[in-house]
N, C-alpha and C positions, 0 to 999 in steps of 0.2 A: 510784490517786488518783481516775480518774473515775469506780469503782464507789462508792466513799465519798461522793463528790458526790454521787452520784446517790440514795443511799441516806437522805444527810443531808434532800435536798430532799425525798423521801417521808416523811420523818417530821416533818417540820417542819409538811407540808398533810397530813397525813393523821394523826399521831400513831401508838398503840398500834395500829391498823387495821395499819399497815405490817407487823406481824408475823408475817401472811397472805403478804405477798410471800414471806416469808424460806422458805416451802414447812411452818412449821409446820402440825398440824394443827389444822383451824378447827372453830369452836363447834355444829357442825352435822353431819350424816351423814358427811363424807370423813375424821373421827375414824379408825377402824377401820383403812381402810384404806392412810393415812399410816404408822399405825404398821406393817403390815405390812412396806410399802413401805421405811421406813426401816431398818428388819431389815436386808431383801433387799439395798437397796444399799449398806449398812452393809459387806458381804462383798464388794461388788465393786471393782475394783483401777480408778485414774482410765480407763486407757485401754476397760477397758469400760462404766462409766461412759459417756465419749465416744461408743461405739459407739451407744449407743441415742438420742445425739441426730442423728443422720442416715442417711439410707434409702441402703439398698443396690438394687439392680439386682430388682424382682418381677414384673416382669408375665409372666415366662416362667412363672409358673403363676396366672396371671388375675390379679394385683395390678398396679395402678398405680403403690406403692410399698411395699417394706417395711421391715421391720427386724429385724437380724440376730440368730438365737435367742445364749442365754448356756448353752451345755451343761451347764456343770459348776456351773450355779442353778439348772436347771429352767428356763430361760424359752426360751418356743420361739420368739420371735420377737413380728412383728406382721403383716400383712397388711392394707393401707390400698386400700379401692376405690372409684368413683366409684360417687356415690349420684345414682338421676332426680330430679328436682322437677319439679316443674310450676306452674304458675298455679289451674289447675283445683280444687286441695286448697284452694286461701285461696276459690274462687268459692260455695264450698260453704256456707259462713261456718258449719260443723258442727265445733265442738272434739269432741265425739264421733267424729266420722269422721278428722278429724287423729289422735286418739290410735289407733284401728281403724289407718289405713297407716301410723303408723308402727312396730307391733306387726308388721305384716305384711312390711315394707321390715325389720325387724329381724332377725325371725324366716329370710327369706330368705340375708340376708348370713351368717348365723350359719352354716346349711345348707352355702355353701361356703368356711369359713371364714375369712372377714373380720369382722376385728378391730373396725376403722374403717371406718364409712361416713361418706363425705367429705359433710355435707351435713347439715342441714336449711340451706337458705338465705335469712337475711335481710339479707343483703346483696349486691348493689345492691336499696334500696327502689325506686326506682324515678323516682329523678329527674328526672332524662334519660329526656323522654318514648321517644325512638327510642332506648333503651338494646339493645343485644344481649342481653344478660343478663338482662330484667327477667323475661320467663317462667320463669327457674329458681326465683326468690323467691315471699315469698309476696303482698305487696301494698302499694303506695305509703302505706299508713294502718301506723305502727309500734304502734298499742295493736291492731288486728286480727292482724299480724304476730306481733307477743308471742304472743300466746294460742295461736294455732295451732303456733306453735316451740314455746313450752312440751307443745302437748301431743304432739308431732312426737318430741321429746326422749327424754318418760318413754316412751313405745311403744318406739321403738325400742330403750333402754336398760333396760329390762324384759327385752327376748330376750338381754341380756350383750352388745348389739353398742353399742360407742363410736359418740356422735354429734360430729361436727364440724362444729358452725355455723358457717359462714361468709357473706362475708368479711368481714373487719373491718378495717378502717372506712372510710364513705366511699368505694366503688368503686363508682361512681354512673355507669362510661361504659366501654365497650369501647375506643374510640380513645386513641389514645398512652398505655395502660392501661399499658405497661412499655416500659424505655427502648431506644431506637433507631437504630442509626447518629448515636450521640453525645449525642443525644438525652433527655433523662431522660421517666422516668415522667409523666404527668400530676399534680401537686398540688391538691387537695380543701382546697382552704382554708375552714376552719371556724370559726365562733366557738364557746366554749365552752357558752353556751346552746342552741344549735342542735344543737352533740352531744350533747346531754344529753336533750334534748325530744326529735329524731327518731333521730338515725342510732346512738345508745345504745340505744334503749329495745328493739328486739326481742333484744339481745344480751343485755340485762339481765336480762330473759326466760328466755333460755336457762341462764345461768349460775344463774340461781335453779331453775331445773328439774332443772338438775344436770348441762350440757354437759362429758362427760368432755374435751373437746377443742374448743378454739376457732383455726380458721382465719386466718391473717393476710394480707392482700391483695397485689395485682401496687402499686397505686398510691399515691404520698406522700399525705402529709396535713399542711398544712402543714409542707412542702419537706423532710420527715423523712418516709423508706420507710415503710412499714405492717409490716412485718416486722423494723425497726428503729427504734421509733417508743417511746423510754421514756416518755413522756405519754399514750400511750394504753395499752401492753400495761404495764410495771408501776405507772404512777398509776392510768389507770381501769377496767381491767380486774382485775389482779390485787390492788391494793390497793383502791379506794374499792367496787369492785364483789367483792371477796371473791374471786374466782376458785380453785381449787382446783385445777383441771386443768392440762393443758398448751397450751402456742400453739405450731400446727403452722405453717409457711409455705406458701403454696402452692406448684405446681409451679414453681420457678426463681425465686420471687419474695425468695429470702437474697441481699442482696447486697454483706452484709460479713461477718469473724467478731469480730474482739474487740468491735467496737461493740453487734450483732446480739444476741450472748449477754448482755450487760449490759444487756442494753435491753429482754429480758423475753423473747425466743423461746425455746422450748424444744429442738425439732424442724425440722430442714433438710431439703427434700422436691424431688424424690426421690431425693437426695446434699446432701453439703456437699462436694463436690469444691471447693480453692481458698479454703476458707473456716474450717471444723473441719474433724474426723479429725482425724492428728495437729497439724495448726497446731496445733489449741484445745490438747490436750496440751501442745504448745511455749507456748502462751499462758499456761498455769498454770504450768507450769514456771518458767516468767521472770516474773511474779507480773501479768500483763497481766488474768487473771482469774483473779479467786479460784477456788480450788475448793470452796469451798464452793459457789460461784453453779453449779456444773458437779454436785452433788450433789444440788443444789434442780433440775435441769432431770430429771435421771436418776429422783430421788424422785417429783417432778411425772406424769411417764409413766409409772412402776411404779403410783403410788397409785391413778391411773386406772384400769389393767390390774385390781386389784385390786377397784377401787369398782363395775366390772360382771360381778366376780364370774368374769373371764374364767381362772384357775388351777383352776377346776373346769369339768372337765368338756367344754372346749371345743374344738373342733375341732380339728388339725394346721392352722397358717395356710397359707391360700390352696388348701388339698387339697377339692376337689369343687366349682371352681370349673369352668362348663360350658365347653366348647372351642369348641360353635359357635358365640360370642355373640360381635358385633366387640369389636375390641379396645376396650377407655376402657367401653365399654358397660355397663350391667345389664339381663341376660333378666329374667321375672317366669316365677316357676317353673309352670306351667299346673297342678301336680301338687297343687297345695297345695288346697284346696275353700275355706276360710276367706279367703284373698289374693283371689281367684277373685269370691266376694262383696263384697268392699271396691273392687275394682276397678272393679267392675260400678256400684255405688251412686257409686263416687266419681266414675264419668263421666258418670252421670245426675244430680250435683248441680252438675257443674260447667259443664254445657250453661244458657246465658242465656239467656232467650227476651226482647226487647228490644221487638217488636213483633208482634202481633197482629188485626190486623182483620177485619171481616166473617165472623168465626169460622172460621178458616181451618184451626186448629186446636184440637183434637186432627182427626185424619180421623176418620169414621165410615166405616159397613159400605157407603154406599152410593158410595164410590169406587171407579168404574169401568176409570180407566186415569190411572198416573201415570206422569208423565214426570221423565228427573232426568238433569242436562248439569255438564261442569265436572269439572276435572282434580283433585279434591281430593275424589273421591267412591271413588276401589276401592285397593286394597292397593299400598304402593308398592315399587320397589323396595329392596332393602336395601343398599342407597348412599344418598351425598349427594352434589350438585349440587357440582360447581367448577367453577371461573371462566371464564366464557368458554362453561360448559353452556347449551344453548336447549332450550325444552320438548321440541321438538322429538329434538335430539341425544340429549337426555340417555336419551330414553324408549329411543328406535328407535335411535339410530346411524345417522341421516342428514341431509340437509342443512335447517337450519332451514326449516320450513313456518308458521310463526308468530311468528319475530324475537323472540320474547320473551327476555331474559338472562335467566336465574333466580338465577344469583351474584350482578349489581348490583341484582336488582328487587328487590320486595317478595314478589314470587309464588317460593313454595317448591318443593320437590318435587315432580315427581307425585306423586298416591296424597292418601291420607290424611294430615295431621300429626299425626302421636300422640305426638309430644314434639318439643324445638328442637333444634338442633346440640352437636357436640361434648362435652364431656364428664358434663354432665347429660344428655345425648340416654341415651332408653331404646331396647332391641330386645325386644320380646314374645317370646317362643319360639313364642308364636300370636296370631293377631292378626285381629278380626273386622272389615274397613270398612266404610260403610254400603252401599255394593253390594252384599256379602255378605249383609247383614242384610236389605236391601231385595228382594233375587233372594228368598231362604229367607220373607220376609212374604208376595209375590207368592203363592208357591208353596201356602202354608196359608191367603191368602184366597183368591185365586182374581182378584186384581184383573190388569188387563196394566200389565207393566213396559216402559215404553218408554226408553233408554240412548242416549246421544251423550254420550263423557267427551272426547271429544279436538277436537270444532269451539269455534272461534271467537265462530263468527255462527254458534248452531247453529237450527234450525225446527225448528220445534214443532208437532206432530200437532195438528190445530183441534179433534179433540175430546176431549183430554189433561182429565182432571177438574180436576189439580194437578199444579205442577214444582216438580224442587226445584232449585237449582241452589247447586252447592260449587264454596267460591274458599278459600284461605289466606293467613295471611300468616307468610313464616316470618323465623326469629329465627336466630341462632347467638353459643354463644361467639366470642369473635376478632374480630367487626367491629360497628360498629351499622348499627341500618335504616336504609335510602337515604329510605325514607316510609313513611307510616301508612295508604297507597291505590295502586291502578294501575289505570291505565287498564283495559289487559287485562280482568281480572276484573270492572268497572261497566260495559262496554260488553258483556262476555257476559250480564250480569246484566239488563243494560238488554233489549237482544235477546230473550233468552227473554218477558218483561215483558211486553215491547209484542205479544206474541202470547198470552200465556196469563194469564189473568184471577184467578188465583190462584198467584201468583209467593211462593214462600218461598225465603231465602237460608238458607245455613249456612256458616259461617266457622270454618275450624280456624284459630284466632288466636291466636299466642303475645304475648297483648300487644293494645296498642293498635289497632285498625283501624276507620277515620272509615268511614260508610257516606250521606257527604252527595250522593255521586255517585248512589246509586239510591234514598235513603229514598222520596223522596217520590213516586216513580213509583204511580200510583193502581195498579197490579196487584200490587206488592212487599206484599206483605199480611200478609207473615212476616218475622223474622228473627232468628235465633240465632246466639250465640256458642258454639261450640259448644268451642272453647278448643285443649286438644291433650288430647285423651280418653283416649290411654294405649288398650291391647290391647280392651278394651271399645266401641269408639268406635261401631259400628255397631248392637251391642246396646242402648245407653243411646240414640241417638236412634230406634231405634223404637219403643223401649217409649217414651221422650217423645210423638212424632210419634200414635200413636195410644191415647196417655192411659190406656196399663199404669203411668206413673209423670205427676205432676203437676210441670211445673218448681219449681224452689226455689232455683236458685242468684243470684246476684245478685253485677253485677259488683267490681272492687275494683279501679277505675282511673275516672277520668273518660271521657266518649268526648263529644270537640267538635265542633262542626259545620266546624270548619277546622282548617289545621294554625295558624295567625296566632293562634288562641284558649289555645294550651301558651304563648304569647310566650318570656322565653328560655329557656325549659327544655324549649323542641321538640327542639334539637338539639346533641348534645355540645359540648363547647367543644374547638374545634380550630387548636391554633398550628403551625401546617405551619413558620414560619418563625422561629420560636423553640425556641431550644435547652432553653430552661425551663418551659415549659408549666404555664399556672395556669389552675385554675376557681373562681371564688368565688363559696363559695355565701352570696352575697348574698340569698339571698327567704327565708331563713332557716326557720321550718316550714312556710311558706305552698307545699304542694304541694297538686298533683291540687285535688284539691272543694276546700283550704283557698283555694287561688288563685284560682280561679272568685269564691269567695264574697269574699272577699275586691275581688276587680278589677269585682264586677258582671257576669260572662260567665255567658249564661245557655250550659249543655251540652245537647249532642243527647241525653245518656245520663247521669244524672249517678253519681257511686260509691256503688253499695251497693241501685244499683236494677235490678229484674228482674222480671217478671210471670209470674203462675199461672193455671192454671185452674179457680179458685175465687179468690173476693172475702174481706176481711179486715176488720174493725173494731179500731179501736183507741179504748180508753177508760179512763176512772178512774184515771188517774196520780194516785199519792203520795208524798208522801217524808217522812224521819225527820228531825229535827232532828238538828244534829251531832252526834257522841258528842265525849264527853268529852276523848279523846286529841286533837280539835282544837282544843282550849285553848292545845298548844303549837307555835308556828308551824313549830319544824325538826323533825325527826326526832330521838331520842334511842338509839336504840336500840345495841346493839353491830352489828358485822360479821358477817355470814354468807354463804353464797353468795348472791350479789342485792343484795349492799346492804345497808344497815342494814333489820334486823328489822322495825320498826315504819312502814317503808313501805308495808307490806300491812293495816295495820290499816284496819278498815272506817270510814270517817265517816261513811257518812250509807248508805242502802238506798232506791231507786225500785223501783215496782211499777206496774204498768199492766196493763189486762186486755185479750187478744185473742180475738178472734171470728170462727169461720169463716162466713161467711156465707152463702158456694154451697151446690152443690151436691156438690162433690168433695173428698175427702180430701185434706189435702197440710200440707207443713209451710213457717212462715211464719219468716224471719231478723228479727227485732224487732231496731232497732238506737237505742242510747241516745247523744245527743251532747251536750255542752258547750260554753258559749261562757265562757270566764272572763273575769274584770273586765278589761275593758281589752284585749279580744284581737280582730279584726278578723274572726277565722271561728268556727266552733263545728268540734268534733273530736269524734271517736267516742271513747265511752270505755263503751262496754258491747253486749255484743250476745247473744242468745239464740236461740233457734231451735225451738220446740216442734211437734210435730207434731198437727195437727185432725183430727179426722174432723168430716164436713159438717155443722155447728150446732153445735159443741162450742166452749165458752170454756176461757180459760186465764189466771191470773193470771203473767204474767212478774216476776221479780227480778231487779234489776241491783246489785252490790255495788259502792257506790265506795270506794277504797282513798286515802290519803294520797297515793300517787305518782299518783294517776289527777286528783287536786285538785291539784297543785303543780306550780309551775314552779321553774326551776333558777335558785338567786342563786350571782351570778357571784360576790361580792365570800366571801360565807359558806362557798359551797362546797360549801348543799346544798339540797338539797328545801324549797320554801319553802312554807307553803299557803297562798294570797292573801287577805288580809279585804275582802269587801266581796259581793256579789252574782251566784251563779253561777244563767244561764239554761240550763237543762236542759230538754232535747226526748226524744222518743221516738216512733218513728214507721216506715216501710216505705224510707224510702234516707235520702240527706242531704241531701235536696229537698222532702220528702215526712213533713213530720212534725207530724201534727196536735194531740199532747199538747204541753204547755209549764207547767212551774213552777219556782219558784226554790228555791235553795238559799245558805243567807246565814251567813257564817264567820264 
């Protein structure tokens, strides 16, 4: 009776669309290979069936989880592993280099036979400024997000490897993230606008790209789990958003069965111990779930298997997965020459250079002796810090020398940070730090290298040319950040300063990190984000540092000049003495730059800005009058994966021309934003990235689509596109935009 309900009420909001839920095949590419799919499980008996919607026991051969082969089908199984992200891929603001790693991240998992890779992530956006998790996504802006998932998605699903975007929805905070000594999960209380505008829209993304598999979260949503959430998994994912794949859970985050499977989960990870297996059998048996609904989970995960083409040709799951890599981990195969290239570019686009003065850089030849301090500059070891580790202990095995916690601080690891904690955390199988790269520069110019990684208060040679000094801030699944600054690291930072008259920082920052404690020091004359660089990190900041590459990345977060300036979305919401824990997200899309602008906070840093070495002009902005199709205010179109069809339809087209005007080659992130009638900030809604040689112009194109003009009516149900006056910019961040014209519906 409550699968009937449940079904009624989807056809009621949604109509003929619901027929997408029922695991038909839909008007679009997963055709094919539904019918295959239907075939296949057409032949198998309920209990295997079953079988495939919960993982068995894999990591004894490099899986995180899998699922169990059907012998006498041909099917061999699945192998599910964690996938890195980083921050660094969205800094780049290069869908080119998005769709380049996710070919390369594809290609890889394929090599040791992973099915799934758990991952592109755009979720948590990034709400919760001190989020644990934000480094793993792509960036607090969901139409930047989109783009780079979409093109995260087709690369990796190009090599036959499943992508699983995650998480979905609203996991906006590592604290009380899943329930607790009695405790429940955190609640994401949402209005229906707000999901629709931000914390939909990269997911939307994905499923229109073609996400064989969408991830379902540890956290409620309004006070309904995320892995048992029928309003989000079969209203707006699988029905109004078209979905074709399957919804996997995360690890442990099933936490019922008959409700669970009615409620759109496909997939229980890395078991349903307690939940399905045979309960669900006993469920269908005694008529608690249909089976049909258990046929549509079985169909949903075969058609997948099929839609990446994975019945040819594809590896034994989990067989040449590498042994020395920690466990949860992904090595990056050094062997490959193509990955190798991507990896390299991808840490030199995602290095931000934030400040500049007195020409500090690039170096030239006539640097005589550099000096470089600070515990986030040589190779670290291959562990992570626990609780109660001091830089001290954790390095050497003795008694702290420096007091610093690194589990409660902000200050990470020693060494380098080339990715965050836990199970997005990457291992290189090689790995260059800038010490490396800085020893091996020394060595082929001929300048002197002067080193102190481990003082405090370290001294500085009086006649050092240039220092550099490295600090981090690290991140991890499991907990959020204590802060966005430490002591520690601005008082080492200060130190070198007041002695060397040419002070550059570099920060491996997963995330946020305020640099109000040294900006203004008149010898800080540098400073990059240098982010988490991943195996390249050393390589990409010297070819930056001495202008074999020109920066180009530009950040995708605000950065404040305080923590008071995030107001309440500094710091997770935390009911230590509540059994029910809620977060309402009351500011509704008004994040990062939307909040600022919105509140009148001017930022130290604002999103989407970053400096080069070479100067830029921007001119001649145009635009087209609407087309036609915005005659009608909703969308008409049928169902397909993304949504209705004719969201994508173009309205209108800006152009603007860019001008390099230095002296140096380099490519420039043109970014296009919106303010719609009646909205309080202006939002990104186009961005390009073309690359200059020095004097060369460039006409950029930004396509606006019906979903890029629309906001969501609550009452209708859908995509609405506003009449009256849209002010359109274009310009170098979302501070920094000197075109302006309108556009009028």
């Amino acid at each position: 009776m409550v699968a009937i309900k449940s079904l009624a009420l989807i056809l009621a909001t949604y109509g003929a669309a619901a027929l997408v839920n029922a695991g038909m095949p839909g008007n679009d590419s997963w055709a094919e290979a539904y019918e295959k799919a239907a075939a296949l499980v057409g032949n198998m008996t309920l209990e295997e069936k079953v079988q495939l919607t919960g993982g068995v026991e894999g990591e004894q051969n490099g899986c995180v989880g899998a699922v169990a082969p059907i012998p006498r089908l041909g099917f061999p199984g699945m192998c599910l592993s964690d996938s890195g992200n980083g921050v660094r891929a969205s800094c780049s603001w290069n869908k080119d280099l998005a769709y380049q790693r996710g070919v390369a991240m594809g290609a890889e998992f394929r090599k040791k036979g992973a099915n799934i890779a758990l991952g592109p992530m755009v979720g948590p956006v990034g709400r919760t400024v001190k989020g644990g998790r934000n480094w793993e996504g792509f960036t607090v802006d969901p139409y930047l997000s989109g783009a780079l998932v979409r093109e995260s998605v087709i690369g990796i699903q190009e090599q036959g490897v499943m992508a699983s975007t995650k998480h979905y929805i609203a996991n906006e905070q590592e604290t009380d993230r899943t329930p607790d000594e009695g405790r429940l999960a955190i609640s994401a209380n949402v209005d229906d606008k707000t999901m629709h505008e931000l914390y939909l829209w990269a997911f939307q993304d994905a499923v229109k790209a073609g996400s064989a598999t969408i991830m379902c979260a540890y956290n409620r949503i309004n006070s309904t789990n995320a892995c048992g959430n029928d309003r989000t998994l079969n209203g707006l994912l699988k029905t109004e958003l078209g979905f074709q794949g399957f919804v996997v859970s995360d690890w442990g985050a099933q936490h019922s069965g008959v409700t669970d499977a009615l409620a759109g989960l496909d997939m229980g990870m890395p078991d349903t111990e307690g939940f399905w297996g045979k309960l669900l059998v006993q469920a269908v048996n005694n008529g608690s779930v249909p089976e049909d609904r258990v046929t549509d989970m079985a169909t949903r995960i075969i058609a997948a298997w099929y839609q990446v083409h994975q019945d040819k040709d594809f590896p034994t799951p989990g067989i040449g997965m590498p042994v020395d890599v920690l466990q949860n981990h992904t090595a990056v195969d050094a062997r490959d020459p193509a990955a190798t290239a991507v990896l390299l570019q991808g840490a030199v686009e995602g290095h931000v250079l934030v400040k500049n003065d007195k020409q500090t850089l690039p170096f030239n030849q006539s640097l005589q002796k550099l000096s470089i301090f600070g515990y986030s500059a040589n190779t670290p070891p291959l562990a992570y810090p626990t609780e109660g580790d001091t830089l001290a202990t954790w390095l050497f095995g003795q008694a702290p020398i420096w007091g610093v916690d690194v589990y409660s601080s902000v200050i990470g690891p020693l060494g380098t940070l080339w990715g965050g904690g836990e199970s997005g955390a990457i291992t290189p199988s090689v790995f260059v730090s800038p010490q490396d790269a800085l020893v091996a520069k020394a060595a082929q110019a001929g300048f002197t290298l002067k080193q102190d990684l481990t003082s405090a208060k370290p001294v500085v040679d009086a006649d050092s040319s240039a220092c550099i000094v490295f600090g981090n801030a690290w991140s991890s699944e499991g907990y959020d950040r204590p802060g966005l600054a430490d002591n520690y690291t601005d008082t080492m930072i200060n130190t070198v300063a007041d002695q060397c008259s040419r002070t550059i920082v570099v920060l491996h920052n997963a995330g946020v990190r305020l640099v109000d404690g040294f900006v203004n020091h008149p010898n800080v004359t540098a400073i990059i984000f240098a982010h988490l660089p991943g195996r390249e990190s050393g390589s990409a900041l010297v070819s930056l540092l001495w202008g074999d590459s020109n920066p180009s990345g530009k950040l995708v977060y605000t950065v404040a000049k305080q923590d008071e300036d995030y107001g309440p979305l500094l710091n997770p919401v935390s009911n230590i003495s509540n059994p029910d824990p809620q977060a309402d997200f009351t500011e509704g899309v008004y994040l990062d730059y939307k909040y600022f602008e919105k509140h009148r906070i001017e930022p130290r840093y604002e999103f989407g800005f970053g400096l080069s070495y070479t100067s830029y002009d921007y001119s001649h902005i145009t635009i087209q009058s609407p087309s036609a199709s915005a005659a009608n205010e909703y969308p008409t179109g049928p169902i397909v994966s993304g949504g209705q069809a004719d969201l994508w339809d173009h309205i209108a087209t800006v152009t603007a021309k860019i001008g390099n005007k230095g002296s140096v080659d380099g490519a420039e992130a043109a970014q296009l934003y919106v303010r719609f009638p009646g909205m309080d900030a202006k939002q990104l809604r186009g961005f390009e990235k073309p690359y200059l040689k020095a004097g060369e112009e460039t006409v950029v194109l930004f396509d606006l689509t019906r979903r890029d003009l629309s906001v969501w009516d609550t009452v209708a149900q859908k995509w609405k596109l506003e009449r009256g006056r849209y002010e359109v910019y274009v310009g170098r961040s979302s501070s920094n935009l000197p075109l302006k014209t309108y556009l009028t519906i």
